[in-house]
N, C-alpha and C positions, 0 to 999 in steps of 0.2 A: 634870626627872628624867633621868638616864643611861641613854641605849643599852641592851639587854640585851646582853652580850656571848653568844656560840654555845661551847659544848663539843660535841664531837665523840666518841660514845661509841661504844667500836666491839670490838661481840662476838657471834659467832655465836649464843649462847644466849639467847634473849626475857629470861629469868628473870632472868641476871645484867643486863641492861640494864635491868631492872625495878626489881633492888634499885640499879642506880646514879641513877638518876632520883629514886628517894626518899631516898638518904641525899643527894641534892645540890640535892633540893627547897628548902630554906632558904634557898640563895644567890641565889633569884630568876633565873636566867638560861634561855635559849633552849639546850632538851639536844636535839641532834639525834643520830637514830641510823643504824648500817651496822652490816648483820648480815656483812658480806664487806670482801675487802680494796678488791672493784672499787668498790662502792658508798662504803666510804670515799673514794676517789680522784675519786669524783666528785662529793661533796659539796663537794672542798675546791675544786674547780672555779668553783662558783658560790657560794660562799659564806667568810669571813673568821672564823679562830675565834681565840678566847683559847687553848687548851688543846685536846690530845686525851689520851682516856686508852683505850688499847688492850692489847686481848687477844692474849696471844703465840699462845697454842696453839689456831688455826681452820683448817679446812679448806680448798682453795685458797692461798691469799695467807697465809701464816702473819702476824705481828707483825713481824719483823726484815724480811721484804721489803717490807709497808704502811711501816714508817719509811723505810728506803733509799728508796723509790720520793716519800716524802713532801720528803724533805732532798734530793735532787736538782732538786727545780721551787723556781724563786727564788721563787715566790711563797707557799711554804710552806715553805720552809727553817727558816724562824726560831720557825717555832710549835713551842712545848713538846709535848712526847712523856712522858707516865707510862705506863708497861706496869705490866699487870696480869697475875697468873697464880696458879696454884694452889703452895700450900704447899711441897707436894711435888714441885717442878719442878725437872728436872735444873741444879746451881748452876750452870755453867757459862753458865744464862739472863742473869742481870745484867749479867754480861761482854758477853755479846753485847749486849745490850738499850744500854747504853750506847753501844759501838760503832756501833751503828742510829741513835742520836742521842738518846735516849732521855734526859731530864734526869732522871726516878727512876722505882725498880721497885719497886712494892708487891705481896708475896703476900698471895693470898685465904688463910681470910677477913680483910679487913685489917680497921681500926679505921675505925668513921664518921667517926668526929670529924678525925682524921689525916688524912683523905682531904679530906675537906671544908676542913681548912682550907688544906692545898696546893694543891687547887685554885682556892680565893678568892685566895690569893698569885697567881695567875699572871692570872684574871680584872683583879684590880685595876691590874698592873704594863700589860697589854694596854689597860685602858682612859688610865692616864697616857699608854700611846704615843701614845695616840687624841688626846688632848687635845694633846699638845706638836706632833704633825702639823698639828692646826688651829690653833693661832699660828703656827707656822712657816709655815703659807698665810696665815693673817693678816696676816704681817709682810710678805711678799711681794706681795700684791695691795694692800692697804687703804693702805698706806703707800707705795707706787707713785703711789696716784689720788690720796692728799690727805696730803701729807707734814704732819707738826704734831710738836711737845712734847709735845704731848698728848693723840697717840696712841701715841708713843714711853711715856708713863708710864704708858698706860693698859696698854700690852701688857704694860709690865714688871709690873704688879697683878697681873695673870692668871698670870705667869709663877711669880711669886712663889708662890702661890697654888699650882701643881703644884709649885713646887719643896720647901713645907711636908709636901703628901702624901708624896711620892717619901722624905721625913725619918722619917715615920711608917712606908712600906713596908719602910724599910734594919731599922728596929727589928722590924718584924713576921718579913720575912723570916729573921731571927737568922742561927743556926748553916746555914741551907740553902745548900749554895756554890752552884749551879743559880740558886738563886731571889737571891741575892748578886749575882750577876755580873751579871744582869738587871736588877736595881737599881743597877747602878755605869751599864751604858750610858745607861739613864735621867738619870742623873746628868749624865754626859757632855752630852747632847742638851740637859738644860736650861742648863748652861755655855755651850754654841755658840750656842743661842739667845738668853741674855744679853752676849753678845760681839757677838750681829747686831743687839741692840736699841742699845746701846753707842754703834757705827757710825752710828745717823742720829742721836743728839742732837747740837745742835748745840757746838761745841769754844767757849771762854772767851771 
């Protein structure tokens, strides 16, 4: 069985972190919450997440400083950002929201389903990274201690294997340029890593 992946749900009001828990109960995953910006910042501390989906308008640490402050540590740069906010929030939010790094902005109330299913896109795309990291230690250790063909074919089965998923995600992902481009590096990663398995079989 797969890892739970962590989202990161982050808003000052219990209520609305209430109703995100339950429209995102389906997807099975580990929903951790921060009512603040600081308590956000420190979860990402100790912990690795698929997705965070945050609240622009809170007290303290608005949403545009939690992202700036998220996309400056290398080690959270890369995690996707959904801002969340109310209907009626000054348009100029999105602009910014993007500029924060923000890969998409949904007003409240949004749709369940929408939400839920952009965030299973980004859950699934974090868990192929998962997977292409541990061949790529794979390829690196296992095949250091016991060189063979036939661990050379074995990797490339596995590889195969995320590379059919990563086929299903381009189609899931559709029309989302965000959740597209996400899907192309993947792409990329599993190419290098078919180019590094390549390299130890042995030549004619």
């Amino acid at each position: 069985m797969a890892e739970k992946a962590n989202i990161l749900l982050v808003d000052d009001r219990e209520e609305n972190l209430v109703a995100l828990e339950a429209i995102l109960s389906s997807l099975d995953q580990n929903m951790i919450r921060a009512r603040s910006g600081e308590e956000a910042l420190r979860a990402l501390l100790t912990n690795d997440f698929a997705v965070i989906l945050l609240d622009i308008v809170m007290p303290g640490m608005d949403g545009f400083e939690i992202a700036r402050a998220i996309k400056r540590r290398r080690k959270t740069r890369e995690v996707p950002i959904i801002f969340l906010t109310a209907a009626d929030a000054d348009p100029d939010y999105a602009f910014r929201g993007y500029a924060a790094g923000a890969v998409d902005y949904i007003s409240k109330p949004f749709d369940p389903w929408v939400l839920r299913t952009k965030v299973s896109v980004f859950v699934e795309l974090y868990r192929k990274n998962q997977q292409l990291r541990e061949q790529s230690e794979l390829l690196r250790t296992q095949f250091a201690a016991a060189p063979s063909e036939e661990f050379a074919a074995e990797l490339g089965r596995r590889v195969a294997a995320v590379e059919e998923q990563v086929g299903a995600l381009t189609r899931w992902a559709g029309e989302d340029e965000e959740a597209a481009k996400a899907v192309a590096t993947l792409e990329q990663r599993v190419e290098e890593l078919r180019a590094a398995i390549d390299t130890l079989r042995p030549g004619p």
